[in-house]
C-alpha positions as CSV (number, residue, x, y, z in Angstrom):
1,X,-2.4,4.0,-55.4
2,X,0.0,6.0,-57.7
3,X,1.7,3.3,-60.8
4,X,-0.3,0.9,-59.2
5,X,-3.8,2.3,-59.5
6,X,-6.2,-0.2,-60.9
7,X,-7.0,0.5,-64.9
8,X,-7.3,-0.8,-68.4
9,X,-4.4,0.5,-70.7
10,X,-4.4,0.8,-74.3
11,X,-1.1,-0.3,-75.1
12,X,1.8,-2.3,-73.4
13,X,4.4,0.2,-73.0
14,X,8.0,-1.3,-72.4
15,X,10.0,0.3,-70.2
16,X,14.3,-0.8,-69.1
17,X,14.5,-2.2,-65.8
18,X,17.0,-1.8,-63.3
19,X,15.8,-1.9,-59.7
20,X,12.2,-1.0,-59.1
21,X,12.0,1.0,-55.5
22,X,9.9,3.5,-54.1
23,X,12.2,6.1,-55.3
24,X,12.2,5.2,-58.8
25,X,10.1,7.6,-61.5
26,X,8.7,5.1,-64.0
27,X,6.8,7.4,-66.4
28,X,3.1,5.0,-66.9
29,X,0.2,5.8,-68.5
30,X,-2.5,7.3,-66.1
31,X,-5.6,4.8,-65.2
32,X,-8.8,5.2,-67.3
33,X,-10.9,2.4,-66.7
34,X,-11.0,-0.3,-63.8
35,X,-11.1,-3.7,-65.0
36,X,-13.9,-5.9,-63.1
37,X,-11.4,-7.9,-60.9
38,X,-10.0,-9.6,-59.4
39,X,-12.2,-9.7,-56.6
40,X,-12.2,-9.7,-53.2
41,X,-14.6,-12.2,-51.6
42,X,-17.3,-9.2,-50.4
43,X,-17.2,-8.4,-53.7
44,X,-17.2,-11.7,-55.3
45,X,-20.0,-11.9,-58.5
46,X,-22.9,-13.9,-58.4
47,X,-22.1,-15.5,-62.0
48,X,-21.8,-19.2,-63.5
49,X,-17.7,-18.6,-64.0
50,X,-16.3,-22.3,-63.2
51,X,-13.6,-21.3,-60.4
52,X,-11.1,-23.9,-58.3
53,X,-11.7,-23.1,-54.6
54,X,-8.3,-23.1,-53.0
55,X,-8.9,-21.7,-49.8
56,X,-7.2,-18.1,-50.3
57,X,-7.6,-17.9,-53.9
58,X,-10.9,-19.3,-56.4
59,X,-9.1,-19.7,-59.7
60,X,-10.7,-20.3,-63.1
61,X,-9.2,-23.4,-64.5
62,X,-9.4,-23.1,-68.7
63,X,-11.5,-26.3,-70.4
64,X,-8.4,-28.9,-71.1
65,X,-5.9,-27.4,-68.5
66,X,-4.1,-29.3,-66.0
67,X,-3.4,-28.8,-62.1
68,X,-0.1,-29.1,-60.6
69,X,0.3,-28.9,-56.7
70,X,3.6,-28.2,-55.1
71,X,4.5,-29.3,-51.7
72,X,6.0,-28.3,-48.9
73,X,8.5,-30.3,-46.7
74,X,6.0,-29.9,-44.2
75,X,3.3,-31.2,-46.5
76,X,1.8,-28.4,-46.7
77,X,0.6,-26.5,-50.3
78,X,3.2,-24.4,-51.2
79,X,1.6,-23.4,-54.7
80,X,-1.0,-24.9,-57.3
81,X,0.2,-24.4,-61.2
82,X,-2.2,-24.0,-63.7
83,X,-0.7,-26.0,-66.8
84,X,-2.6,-24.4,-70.3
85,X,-1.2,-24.9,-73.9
86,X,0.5,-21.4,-73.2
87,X,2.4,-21.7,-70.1
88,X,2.2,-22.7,-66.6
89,X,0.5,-20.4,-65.0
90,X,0.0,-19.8,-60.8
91,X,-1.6,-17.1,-58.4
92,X,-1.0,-16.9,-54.9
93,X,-2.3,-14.5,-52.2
94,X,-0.5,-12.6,-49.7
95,X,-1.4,-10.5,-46.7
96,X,-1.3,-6.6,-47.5
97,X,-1.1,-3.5,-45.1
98,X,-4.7,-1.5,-45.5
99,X,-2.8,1.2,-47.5
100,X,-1.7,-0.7,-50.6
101,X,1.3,-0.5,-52.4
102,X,3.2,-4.0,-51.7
103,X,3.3,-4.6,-55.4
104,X,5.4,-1.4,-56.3
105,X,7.7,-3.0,-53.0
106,X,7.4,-6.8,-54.6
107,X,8.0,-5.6,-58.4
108,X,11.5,-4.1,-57.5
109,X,12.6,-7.2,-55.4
110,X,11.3,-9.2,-58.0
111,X,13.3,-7.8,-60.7
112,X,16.9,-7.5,-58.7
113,X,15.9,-11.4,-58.0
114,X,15.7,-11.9,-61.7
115,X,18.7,-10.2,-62.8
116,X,21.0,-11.8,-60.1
117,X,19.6,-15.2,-62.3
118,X,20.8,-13.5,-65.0
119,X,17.6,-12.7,-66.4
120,X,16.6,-9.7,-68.6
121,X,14.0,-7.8,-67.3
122,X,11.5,-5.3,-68.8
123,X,9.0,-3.2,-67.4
124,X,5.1,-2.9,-68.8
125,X,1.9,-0.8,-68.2
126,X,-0.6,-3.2,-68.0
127,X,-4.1,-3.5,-66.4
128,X,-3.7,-3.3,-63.0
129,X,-0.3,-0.9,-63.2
130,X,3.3,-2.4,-63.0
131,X,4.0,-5.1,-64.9
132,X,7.8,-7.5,-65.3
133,X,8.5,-9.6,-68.2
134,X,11.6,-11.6,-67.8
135,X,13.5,-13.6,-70.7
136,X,15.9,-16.3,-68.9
137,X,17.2,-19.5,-71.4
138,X,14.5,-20.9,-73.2
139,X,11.6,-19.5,-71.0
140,X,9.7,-16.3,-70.8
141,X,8.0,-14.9,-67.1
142,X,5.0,-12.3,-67.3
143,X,4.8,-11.3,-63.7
144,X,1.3,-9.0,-63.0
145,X,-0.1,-7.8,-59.3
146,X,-3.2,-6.5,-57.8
147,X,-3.0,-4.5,-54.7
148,X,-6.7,-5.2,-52.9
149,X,-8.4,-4.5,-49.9
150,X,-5.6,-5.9,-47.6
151,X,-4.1,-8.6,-49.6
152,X,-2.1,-8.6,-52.6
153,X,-2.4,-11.3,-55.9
154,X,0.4,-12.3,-58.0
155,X,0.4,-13.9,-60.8
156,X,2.8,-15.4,-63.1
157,X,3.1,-17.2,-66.3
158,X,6.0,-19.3,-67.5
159,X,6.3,-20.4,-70.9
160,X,7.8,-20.4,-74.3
161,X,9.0,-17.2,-75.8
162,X,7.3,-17.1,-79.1
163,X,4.0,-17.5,-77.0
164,X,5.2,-14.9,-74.6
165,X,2.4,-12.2,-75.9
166,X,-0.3,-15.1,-75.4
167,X,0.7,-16.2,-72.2
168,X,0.3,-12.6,-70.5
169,X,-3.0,-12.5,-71.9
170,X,-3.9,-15.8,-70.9
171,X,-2.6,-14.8,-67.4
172,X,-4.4,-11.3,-67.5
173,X,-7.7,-13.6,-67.7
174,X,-7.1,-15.8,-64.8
175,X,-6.1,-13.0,-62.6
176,X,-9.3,-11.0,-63.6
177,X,-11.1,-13.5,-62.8
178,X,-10.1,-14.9,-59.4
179,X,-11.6,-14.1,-56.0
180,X,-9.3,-13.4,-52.9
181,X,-10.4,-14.6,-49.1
182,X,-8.7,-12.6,-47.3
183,X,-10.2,-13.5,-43.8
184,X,-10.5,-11.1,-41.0
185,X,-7.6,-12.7,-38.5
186,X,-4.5,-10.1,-38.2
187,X,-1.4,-11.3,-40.5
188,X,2.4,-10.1,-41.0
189,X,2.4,-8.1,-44.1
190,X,3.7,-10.5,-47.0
191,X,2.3,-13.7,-45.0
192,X,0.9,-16.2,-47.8
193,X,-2.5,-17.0,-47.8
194,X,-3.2,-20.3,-47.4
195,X,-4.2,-22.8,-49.6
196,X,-6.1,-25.6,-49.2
197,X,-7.3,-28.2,-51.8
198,X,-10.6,-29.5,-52.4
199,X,-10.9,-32.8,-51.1
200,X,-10.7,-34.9,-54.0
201,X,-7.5,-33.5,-55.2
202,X,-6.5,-33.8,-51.6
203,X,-6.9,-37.5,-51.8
204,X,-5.4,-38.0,-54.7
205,X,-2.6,-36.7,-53.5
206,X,-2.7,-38.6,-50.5
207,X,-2.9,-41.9,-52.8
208,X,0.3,-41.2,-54.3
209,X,2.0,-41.3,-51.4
210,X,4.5,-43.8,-51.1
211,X,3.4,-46.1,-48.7
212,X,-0.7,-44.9,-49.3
């Protein structure tokens, strides 16, 4: 898995950011110890840990945080936002070839993306590998992935930037402790998972419709 090799660092070393592509040597501390997840749903624990069942993705809400759910036109869920004191927080799941590696792809798209907003863009060793903190206006972006067995998670965290250090931790802890369903049935690389809401957010939703 190279830079992206699952493991817990010591320190959060900042690195420039230009473009992040295959051919790019980012010098990153070697992995030393694999943090316990996220997990893959074969893998999944057998523990008590409260987790939002979205389909794709089972997501540990925080005691006194709020959901968010963003539509598509179509009506379909295009992305559920976890809102804490620290930042709005969301994870969604993709579809990943067998031999990992999308988030090394993803991280350098994601930071050209960024700086076209006008963004400044670092780079970070974190848990998992590659990391991207952005500053744009008044907000701060942690952006972290997990290449798994076949899928990828990404996780990001907007929020103010004097709580920027906090946010990434708070976002570190969701990620670790999701679960991914992956599902057997063949996908395009990059494909979203997709996410479905438990039924009595689902109705709610529904209710709020104009017309409902």
């Amino acid at each position: 898995m190279g830079l992206f090799g699952r493991g817990r660092r010591g320190r959060d070393e900042d690195v420039e950011v230009g473009a992040i592509t295959d051919e790019d040597d980012v010098d990153l501390p070697v992995a030393v110890e694999a943090p316990d997840g996220p997990y893959d749903e074969a893998d999944a624990p057998d523990d008590d840990f409260p987790r939002l069942d979205l389909g794709s993705v089972r997501v540990p809400v925080p005691d006194g945080a709020q959901l968010q759910v963003e539509m598509d036109p179509s009506g379909s869920v295009r992305a559920v936002h976890v809102l804490t004191p620290v930042g709005q927080v969301t994870l969604n799941a993709y579809a990943a070839p067998r031999s990992g590696g999308l988030w090394r792809e993803v991280c350098g798209e994601l930071a050209e993306q960024l700086r076209g907003d006008g963004a400044t863009v670092r780079s970070h060793a974190g848990d998992w590998g590659q990391e991207l903190s952005a500053s744009l206006g008044e907000m701060s972006l942690r952006f972290v992935g997990v290449d798994g067995p076949r899928w990828m998670l990404r996780g990001v965290v907007a929020g103010p930037p004097e709580l920027a250090d906090t946010s990434a931790a708070a976002l570190r802890e969701l990620v670790r402790n999701s679960v991914v369903v992956r599902g057997q049935q063949p996908m395009p690389v990059r494909t979203p998972l997709q996410i479905d809401l438990p039924k009595a957010i689902a109705e709610h939703i529904a209710a709020q419709q104009p017309g409902e």
